[in-house]
C-alpha positions in Angstrom: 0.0 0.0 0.0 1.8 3.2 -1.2 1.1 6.8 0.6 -1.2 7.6 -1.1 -3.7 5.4 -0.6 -3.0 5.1 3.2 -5.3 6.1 5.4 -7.8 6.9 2.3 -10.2 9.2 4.2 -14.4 8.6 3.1 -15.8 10.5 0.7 -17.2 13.9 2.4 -20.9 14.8 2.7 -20.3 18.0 2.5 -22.0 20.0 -0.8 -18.8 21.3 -2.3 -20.7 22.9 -5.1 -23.2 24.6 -2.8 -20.5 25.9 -0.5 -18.7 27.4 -3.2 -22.0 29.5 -3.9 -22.1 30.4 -0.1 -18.4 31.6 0.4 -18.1 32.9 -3.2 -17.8 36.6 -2.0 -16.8 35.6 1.6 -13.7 36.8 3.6 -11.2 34.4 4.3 -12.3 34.5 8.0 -15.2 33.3 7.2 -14.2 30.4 5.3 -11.9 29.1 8.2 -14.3 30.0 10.7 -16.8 27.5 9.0 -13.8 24.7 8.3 -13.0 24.5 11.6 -16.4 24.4 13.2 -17.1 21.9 10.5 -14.1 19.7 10.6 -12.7 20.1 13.9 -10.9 16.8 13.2 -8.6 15.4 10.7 -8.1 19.8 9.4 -4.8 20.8 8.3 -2.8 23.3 6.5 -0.2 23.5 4.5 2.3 25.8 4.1 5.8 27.2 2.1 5.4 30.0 4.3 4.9 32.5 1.9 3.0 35.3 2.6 -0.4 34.0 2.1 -0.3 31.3 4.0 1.0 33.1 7.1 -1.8 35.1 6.5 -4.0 31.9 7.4 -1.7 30.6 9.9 -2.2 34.2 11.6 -6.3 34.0 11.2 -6.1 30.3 12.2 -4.0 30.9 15.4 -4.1 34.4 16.5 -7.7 35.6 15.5 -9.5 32.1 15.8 -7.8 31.1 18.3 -7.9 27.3 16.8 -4.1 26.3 15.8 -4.3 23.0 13.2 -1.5 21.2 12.2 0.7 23.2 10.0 2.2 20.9 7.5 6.2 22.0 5.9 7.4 20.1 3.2 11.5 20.5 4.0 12.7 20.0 0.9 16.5 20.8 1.5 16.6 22.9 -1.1 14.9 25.9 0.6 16.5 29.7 0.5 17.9 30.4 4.0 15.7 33.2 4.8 12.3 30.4 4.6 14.1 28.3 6.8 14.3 31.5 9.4 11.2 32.0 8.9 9.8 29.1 9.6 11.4 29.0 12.7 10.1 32.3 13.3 7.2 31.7 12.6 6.9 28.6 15.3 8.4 30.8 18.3 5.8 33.2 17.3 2.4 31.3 16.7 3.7 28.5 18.9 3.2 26.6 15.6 2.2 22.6 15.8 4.4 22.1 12.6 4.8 19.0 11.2 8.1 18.7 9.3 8.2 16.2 6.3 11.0 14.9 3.9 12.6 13.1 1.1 13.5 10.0 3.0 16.8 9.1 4.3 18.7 11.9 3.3 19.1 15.2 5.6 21.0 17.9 3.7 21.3 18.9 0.1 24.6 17.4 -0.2 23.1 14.3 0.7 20.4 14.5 -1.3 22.7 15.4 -4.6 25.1 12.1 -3.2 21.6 10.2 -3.9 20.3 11.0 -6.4 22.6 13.2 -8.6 23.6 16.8 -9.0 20.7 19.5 -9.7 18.0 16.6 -10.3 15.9 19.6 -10.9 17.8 20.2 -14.4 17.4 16.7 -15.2 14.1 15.4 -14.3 11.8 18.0 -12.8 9.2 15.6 -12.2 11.3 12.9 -10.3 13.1 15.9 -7.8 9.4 17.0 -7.2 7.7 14.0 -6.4 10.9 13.0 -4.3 11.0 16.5 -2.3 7.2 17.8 -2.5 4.8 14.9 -3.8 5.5 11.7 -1.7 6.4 13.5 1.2 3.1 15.5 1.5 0.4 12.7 0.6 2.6 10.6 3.1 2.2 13.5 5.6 -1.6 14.1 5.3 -1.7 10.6 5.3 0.1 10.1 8.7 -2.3 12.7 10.0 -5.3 11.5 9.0 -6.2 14.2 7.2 -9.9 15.0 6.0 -9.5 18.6 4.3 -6.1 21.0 4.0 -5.7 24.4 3.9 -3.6 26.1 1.0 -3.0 29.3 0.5 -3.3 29.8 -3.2 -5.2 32.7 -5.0 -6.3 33.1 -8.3 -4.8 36.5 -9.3 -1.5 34.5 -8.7 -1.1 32.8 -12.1 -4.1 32.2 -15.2 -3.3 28.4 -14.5 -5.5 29.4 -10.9 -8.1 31.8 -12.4 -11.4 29.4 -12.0 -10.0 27.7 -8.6 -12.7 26.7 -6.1 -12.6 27.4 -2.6 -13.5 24.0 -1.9 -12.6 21.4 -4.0 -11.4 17.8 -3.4 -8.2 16.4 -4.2 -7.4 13.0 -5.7 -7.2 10.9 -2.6 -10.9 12.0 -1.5 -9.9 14.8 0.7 -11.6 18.1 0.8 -8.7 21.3 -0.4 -9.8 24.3 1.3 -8.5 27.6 -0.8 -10.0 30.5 1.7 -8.0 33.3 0.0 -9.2 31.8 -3.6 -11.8 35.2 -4.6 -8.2 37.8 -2.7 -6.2 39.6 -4.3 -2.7 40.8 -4.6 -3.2 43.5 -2.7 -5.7 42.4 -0.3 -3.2 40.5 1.4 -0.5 42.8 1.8 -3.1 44.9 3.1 -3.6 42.4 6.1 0.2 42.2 6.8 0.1 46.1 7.1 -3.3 45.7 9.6 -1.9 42.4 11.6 1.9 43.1 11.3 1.5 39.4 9.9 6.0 38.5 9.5 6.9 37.5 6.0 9.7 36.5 4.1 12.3 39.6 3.6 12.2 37.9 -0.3 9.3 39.2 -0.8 10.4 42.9 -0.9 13.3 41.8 -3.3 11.3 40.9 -6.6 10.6 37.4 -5.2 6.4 37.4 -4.4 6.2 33.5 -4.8 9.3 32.0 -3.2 10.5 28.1 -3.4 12.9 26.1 -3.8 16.5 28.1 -4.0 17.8 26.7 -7.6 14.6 26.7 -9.2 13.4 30.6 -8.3 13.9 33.8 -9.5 12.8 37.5 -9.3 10.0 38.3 -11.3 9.6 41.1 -13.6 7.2 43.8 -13.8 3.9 43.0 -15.4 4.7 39.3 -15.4 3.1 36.2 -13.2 3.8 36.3 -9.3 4.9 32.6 -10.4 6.8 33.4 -13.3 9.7 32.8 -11.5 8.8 29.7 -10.4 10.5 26.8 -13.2 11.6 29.5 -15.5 12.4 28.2 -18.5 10.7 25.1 -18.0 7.1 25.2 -18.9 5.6 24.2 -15.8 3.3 26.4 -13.7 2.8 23.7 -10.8 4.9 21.0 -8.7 2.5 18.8 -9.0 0.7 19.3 -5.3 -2.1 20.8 -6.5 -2.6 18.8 -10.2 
């Protein structure tokens, strides 16, 4: 039985399709306030720990007062401000983070002793389903996850422009997107309000940061994931596909 199919949670009862007409226009608040009143087991969220999803984290814990799981996919290949921030981040919120990773290697030069210099260069699909993929559907599987919370807007890339705020993934489980209908600037606005702590990246051409190789500033006028897999043709990692 592979990771994925662990743990397989049942199908939900929920009325995805009718909940997306109720929370079309809603603020995020609203949309966690009703996922964890709703599934007050089995809730999760993931995170890179960019700024939108420390925006959650910050509703979730500070303002809700109802701290889930926070799920970080380590995968060793991270800038060296995320990884002080994520730290950070746990003094602050006193974060329940649960840590996952490519098995049985620790560091990046491990990782490269394994399985070869800058995998990313040679198969893109293999490094991400060895650092992002099997790592997270192990993880929500180990935690018996029902739904998880992402952090991903619409405005962010024309790959996300008719994203759902609920929607269910491939193994069955419900994928909240609260900040799906926010924009841009809607967020930043609720750092400014909340003095929400964010990646210093962010104010140096980087608004979608991840892995350190494969990330780059983005231009004016162009995707806040443009410079995500430049060059490459992809648009996702393959967590939310």
């Amino acid at each position: 039985m592979t990771s994925s199919t662990a743990s397989r949670p049942q199908t939900t009862s929920f009325d995805l399709e009718q909940l997306n007409q109720k929370f079309e226009t809603a603020f995020p608040r609203e949309i966690l306030a009703w996922s964890v009143e709703n599934i007050p087991t089995g809730l999760v969220q993931t995170s890179a720990f960019n700024v939108d999803d420390l925006i959650i984290t910050d509703i979730l814990y500070r303002d809700l007062k109802h701290p889930v799981p926070v799920v970080f996919l380590d995968t060793l290949h991270h800038f060296p401000q995320t990884l002080e921030l994520v730290a950070k981040a746990k003094e602050v919120y006193n974060l329940d983070l649960q840590v996952y990773k490519t098995p049985d290697v620790d560091t990046r030069e491990a990782f490269a002793a394994k399985y070869g210099e800058a995998l990313w260069d040679k198969d893109i699909l293999k490094f991400h389903d060895l650092t992002k993929i099997e790592p997270l559907q192990r993880g929500l599987a180990e935690l018996n996850t029902i739904a998880w919370i992402t952090g991903r807007r619409r405005d962010q890339a024309v790959t996300r422009a008719n994203m759902p705020i609920f929607e269910l993934d491939s193994n069955n489980r419900i994928k909240v997107n609260p900040l799906a209908n926010w924009t841009r600037e809607k967020s930043w606005e609720y750092v400014a309000e909340h003095g929400v702590i964010y990646n210093p990246l962010h104010d140096q051409g980087y608004p979608s940061i991840g892995d350190e190789p494969i990330t780059t500033p983005v231009g004016e006028g162009e995707d806040e994931r443009a410079g995500r897999w430049r060059g490459t043709g992809k648009t996702e990692c393959g967590i939310h596909i």
